[in-house]
C-alpha positions in Angstrom: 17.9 -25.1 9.7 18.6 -22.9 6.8 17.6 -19.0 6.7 15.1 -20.0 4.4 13.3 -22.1 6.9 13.5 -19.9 9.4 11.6 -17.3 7.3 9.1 -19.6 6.0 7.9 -20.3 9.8 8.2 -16.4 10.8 5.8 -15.8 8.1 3.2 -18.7 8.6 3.3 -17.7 12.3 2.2 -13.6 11.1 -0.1 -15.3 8.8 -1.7 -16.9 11.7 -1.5 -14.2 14.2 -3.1 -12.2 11.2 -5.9 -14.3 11.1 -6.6 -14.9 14.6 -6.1 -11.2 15.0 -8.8 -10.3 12.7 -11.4 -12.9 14.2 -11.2 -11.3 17.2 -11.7 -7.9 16.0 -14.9 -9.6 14.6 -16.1 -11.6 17.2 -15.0 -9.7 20.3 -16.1 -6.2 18.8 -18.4 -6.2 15.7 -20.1 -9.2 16.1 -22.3 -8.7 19.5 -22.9 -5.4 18.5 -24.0 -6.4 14.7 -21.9 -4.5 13.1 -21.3 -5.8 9.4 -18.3 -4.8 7.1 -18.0 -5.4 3.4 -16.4 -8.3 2.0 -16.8 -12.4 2.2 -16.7 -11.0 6.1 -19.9 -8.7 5.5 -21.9 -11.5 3.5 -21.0 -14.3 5.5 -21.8 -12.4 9.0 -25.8 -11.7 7.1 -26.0 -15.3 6.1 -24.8 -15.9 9.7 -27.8 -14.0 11.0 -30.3 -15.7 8.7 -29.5 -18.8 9.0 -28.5 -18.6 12.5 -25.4 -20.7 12.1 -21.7 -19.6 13.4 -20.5 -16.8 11.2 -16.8 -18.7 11.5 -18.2 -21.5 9.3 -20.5 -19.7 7.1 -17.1 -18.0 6.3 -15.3 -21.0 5.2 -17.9 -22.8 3.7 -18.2 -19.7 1.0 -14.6 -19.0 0.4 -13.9 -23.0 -0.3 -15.6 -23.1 -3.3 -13.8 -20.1 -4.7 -10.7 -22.2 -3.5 -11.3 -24.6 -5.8 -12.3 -23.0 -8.6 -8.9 -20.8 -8.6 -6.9 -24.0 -7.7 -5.8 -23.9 -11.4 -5.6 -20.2 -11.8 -3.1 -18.9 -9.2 -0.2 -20.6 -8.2 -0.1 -23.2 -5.8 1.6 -21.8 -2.7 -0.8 -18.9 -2.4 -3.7 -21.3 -2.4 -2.1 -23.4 0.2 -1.5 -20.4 2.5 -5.0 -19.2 1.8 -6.9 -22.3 2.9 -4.2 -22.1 6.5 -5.5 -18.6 6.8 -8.6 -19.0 6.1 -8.9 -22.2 8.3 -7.4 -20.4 11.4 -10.0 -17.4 10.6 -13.2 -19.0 11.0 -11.7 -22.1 13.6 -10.7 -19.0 15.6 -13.9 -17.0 15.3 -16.0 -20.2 16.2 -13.7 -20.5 19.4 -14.7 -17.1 20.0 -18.2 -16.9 19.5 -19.3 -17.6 22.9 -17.5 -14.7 24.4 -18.9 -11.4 24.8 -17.5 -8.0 23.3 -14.5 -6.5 25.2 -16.7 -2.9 24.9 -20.1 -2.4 25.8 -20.4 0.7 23.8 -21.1 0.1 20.4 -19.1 3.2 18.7 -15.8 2.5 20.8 -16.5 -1.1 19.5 -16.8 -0.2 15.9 -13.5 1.5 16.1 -11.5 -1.3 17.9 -13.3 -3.8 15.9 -12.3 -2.0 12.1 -9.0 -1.8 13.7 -8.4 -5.1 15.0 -9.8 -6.6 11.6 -7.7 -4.9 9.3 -4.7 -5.1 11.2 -5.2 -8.5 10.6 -6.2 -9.1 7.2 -3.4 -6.7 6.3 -1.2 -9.2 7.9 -1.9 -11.8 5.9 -2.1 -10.2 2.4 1.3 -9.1 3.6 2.6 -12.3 3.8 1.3 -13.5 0.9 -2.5 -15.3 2.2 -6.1 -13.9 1.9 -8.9 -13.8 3.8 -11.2 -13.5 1.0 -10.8 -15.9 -1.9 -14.3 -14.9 -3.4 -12.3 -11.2 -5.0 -8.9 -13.3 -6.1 -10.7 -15.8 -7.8 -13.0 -13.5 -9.7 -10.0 -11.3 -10.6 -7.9 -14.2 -11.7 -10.9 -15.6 -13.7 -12.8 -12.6 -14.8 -10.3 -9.4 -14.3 -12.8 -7.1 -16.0 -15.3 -7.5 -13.4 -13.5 -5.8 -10.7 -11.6 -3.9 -12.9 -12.5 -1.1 -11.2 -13.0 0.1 -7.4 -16.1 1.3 -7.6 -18.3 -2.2 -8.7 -16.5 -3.1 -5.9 -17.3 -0.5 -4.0 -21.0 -1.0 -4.7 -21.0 -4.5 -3.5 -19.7 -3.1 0.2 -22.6 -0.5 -0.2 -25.1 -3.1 -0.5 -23.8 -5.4 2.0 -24.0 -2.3 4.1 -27.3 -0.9 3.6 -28.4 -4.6 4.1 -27.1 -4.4 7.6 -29.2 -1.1 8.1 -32.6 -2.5 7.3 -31.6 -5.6 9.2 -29.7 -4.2 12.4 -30.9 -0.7 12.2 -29.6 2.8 10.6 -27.6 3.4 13.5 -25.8 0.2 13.3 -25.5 0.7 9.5 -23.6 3.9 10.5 -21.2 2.0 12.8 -20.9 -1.0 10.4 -19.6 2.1 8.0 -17.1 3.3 10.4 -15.3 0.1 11.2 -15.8 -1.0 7.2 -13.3 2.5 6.9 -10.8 2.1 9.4 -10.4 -1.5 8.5 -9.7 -0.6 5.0 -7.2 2.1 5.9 -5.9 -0.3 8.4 -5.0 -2.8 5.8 -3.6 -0.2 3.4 -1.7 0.8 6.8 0.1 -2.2 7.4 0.7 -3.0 3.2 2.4 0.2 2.6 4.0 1.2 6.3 5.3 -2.3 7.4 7.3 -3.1 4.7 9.9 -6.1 5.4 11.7 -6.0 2.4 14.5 -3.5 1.9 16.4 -2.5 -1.2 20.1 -2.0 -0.7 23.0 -0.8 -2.6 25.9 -2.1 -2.2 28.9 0.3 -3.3 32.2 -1.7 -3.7 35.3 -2.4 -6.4 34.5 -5.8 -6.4 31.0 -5.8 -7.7 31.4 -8.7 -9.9 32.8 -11.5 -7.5 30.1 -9.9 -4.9 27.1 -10.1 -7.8 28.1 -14.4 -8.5 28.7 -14.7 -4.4 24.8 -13.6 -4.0 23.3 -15.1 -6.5 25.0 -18.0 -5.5 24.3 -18.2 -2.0 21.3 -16.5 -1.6 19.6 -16.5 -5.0 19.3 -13.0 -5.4 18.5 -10.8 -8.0 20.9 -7.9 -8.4 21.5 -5.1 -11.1 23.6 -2.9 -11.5 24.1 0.8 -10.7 25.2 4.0 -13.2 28.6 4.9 -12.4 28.7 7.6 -9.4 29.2 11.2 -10.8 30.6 11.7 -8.0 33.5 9.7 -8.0 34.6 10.0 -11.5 37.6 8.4 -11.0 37.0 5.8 -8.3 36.5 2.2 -9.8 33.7 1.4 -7.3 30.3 0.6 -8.8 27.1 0.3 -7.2 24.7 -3.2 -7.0 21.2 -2.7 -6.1 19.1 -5.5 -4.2 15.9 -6.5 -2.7 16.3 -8.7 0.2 14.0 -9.6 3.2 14.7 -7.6 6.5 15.6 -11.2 8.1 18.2 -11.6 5.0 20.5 -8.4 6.0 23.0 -9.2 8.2 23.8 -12.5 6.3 24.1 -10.7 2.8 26.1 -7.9 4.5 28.4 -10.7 6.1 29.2 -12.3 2.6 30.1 -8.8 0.6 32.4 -8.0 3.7 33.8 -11.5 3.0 34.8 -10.1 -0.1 35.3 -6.5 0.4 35.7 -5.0 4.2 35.6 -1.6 2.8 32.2 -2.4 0.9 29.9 0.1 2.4 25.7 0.2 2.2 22.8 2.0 1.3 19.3 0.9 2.9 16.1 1.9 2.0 12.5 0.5 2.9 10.2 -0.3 -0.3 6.5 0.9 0.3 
């Protein structure tokens, strides 16, 4: 099985743990205690209530046709990994349902629950799925209409103060809480827990290493100004951006080349 393999099934197993991660943060925390976040999540847990179905396919049934309609709009793979998320989402929050919340108290719930859910959304936008195909398709179809954070922002309010007048203030306040940490939870695990890595690779045999990658591993390398520092050294500097799980091999083909090739590492944001 090739490296590339290998990586595909590490990152459709986070996808899924994403997803079932984030059903249980609704279904084990928020859920028996109504508390509502923003989102396809929010909406789909009020059209829950009302029509007294299970919030898991309520879910589903309002991201497919958003599916569809950016089918055509953005690429192929990431509609394909959507519909697995999004599948494993709601079939793991209808397993779920039955269960009652892991906390009785509804604030400690709101915590674990914003946490839990973002974690795992965050997961999956990492590795390239979504949870919520309504905001990709209207951004691939109609960019100007969530051009900016604050339309969406509004859409979260209303969602929001519709869980107040439906579950109470008090639950409006906790529903606010866990819509919070799950949105800093997300931005959390975008921005923290990075897997790619830029490297430069410092060597006099830049060329034959540059064709080697490329080759092997179908990377994308530039390179490097000349190092002040070493005026008069013939070493040059290649920078790449390779997954974390792509390291050692890269590393083992440059020292192929050049055993006194050394690196630089650092993580992108």
């Amino acid at each position: 099985m090739t490296p590339f393999k290998n990586l595909s099934i590490v990152r459709l197993l986070l996808i899924i743990l994403g997803a079932v991660l984030a059903a249980i943060g609704l279904e084990l925390f928020l859920i028996p205690h109504a508390i509502i976040v923003g989102g396809a999540t929010g909406l789909s847990a009020l059209l829950a209530y009302w029509t007294d179905m299970r919030i898991g396919f309520v879910l589903f049934m309002i991201n497919l046709p958003f599916i569809l309609l950016s089918y055509r709009k953005i690429s192929r793979p990431f509609v394909s990994i959507t519909i697995i998320s999004l599948f494993v989402f709601a079939l793991s929050a209808i397993v779920l349902h039955p269960y009652p919340s892991l906390i009785e108290d509804a604030a400690i719930a709101a915590i674990c629950g914003g946490i839990s859910l973002g974690a795992g959304i965050g997961l999956v936008v990492r590795f390239g799925g979504s949870l919520d195909a309504t905001e990709n398709t209207i951004r691939s179809t109609s960019p100007a209409m969530l051009a900016s954070g604050p339309r969406i922002k509004f859409m979260n309010t209303i969602i929001l103060l519709s869980a107040g007048f439906l579950f109470g203030w008090t639950q409006a306040l906790y529903s606010t809480v866990a819509y919070l940490l799950a949105v800093e939870m997300v931005s959390f695990v975008l921005n923290k827990l990075s897997l790619q890595r830029t490297i430069w690779i410092q060597s006099r045999y830049t060329e034959d290493i540059c064709k080697a990658l490329q080759s092997r591993l179908n990377m994308k390398l530039s390179y490097m100004p000349d190092m002040p520092s070493n005026p008069y050294s013939n070493e040059k500097l290649l920078s790449a951006t390779i997954h974390v799980f792509e390291v050692s091999r890269m590393k083992a083909i440059v020292m192929g080349l050049d055993p006194d090739a050394s690196f630089h590492t650092k993580l992108i944001k």
